[in-house]
Each structure stands twice: as structure tokens, then as C-alpha cells.
N, C-alpha and C positions, 0 to 999 in steps of 0.2 A: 706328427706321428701319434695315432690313439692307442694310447698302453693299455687300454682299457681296465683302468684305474678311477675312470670318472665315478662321483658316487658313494665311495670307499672311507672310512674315515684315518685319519693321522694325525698322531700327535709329535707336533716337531718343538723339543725342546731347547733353553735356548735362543729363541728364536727373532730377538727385536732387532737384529745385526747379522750382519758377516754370514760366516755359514749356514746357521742357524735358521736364518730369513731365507737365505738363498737357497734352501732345500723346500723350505713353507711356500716359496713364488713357483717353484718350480711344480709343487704338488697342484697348487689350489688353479696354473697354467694348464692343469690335466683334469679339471673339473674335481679335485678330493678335498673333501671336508675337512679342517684342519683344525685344533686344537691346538692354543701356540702359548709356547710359557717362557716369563722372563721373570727377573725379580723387579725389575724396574718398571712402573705402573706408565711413566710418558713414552717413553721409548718405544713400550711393547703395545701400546695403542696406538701410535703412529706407524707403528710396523703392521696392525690390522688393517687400517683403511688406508695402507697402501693396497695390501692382498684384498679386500673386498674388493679394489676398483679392477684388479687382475682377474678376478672371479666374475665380476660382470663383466669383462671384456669377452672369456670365455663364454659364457650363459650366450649373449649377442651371437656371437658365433657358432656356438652350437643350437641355436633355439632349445635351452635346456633354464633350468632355474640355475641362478648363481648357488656357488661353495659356498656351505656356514663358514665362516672364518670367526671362532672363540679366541679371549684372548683371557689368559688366568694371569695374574701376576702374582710371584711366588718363588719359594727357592724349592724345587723341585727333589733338592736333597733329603728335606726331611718329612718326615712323614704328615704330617699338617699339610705339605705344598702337595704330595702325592695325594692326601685324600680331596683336596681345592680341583686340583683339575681333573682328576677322575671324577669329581661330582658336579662338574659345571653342569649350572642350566642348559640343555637343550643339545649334550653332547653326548656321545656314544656310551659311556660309563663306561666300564671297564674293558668295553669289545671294542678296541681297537685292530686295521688292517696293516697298519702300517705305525712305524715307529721310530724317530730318527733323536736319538739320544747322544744328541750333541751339550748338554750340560756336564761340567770340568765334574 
């Protein structure tokens, strides 16, 4: 089903595990650029080049360019991790479409 969502950017936080990831596969499965925050730097980078191979399986399938999939590692609670992922290289800055605030 195309939500037409492809494109779009999201920041799913949270994200190296469990829910968190499972909203991030789910997005980056619909063609959306994702921005993904964990505090844990191995986790949440095995949890990236899972979703990059799920974003080129997409691209394949759509003849489209694969989803950026960023990965910030961070505690998203304070204000240091907020200004890290809003200012990654090569990510939306603060114009995010989508937002899925799964950090406790």
C-alpha cells in the first residue's frame, strides 16, 4: 500500500530495538527518510544497516533512490542530544514530517 509518505522525513526516537526500530523499518519500508536516536552508539548502528538494506530493497522496487537512514547516538532527553540530532549532517534540521517519540 503507497501512503504516500515516500520522500518525507522522520525522526524516530529510541530506535536501536523493540518499538522504536519497528516504527523506523516500517517508515524507511515506505520510502521515508529517517533520523534514528539511541543512546547506545553499537546497537543503534546495527539498527541503521539493517534499515539501509530495507531502504534499498525499497529503491529496487520502486526504481527510486534508497531512504537516508541517519543514525545520532544520544540521550535525546537533554538538550545536547536534541541539539545532535537536529543538527546531523545531511538531515532535515529542524523540518521534520513525521515524529515518532518513543524515548521513556
Amino acid at each position: 500500500m503507497d501512503l504516500g509518505i515516500a520522500g518525507k522525513w522522520a525522526l524516530v526516537c529510541a530506535a536501536s530495538k523493540g518499538l522504536g526500530f519497528g516504527c523506523a523499518q516500517a517508515l524507511v519500508a515506505e520510502g521515508v527518510n529517517v533520523v534514528i536516536n539511541a543512546r547506545s552508539e553499537g546497537p543503534l548502528q546495527q539498527a541503521a544497516e539493517k534499515l539501509r538494506a530495507v531502504g534499498a530493497d525499497w529503491a529496487r522496487a520502486n526504481g527510486q533512490k534508497a531512504p537516508e537512514v541517519l543514525a545520532v547516538a544520544c540521550d535525546i532527553t537533554t538538550a545536547e542530544g536534541r541539539a545532535a540530532v537536529l543538527g546531523v549532517a545531511g538531515g532535515p534540521g529542524v523540518n521534520f514530517d513525521i515524529l515518532v517519540n518513543n524515548a521513556g
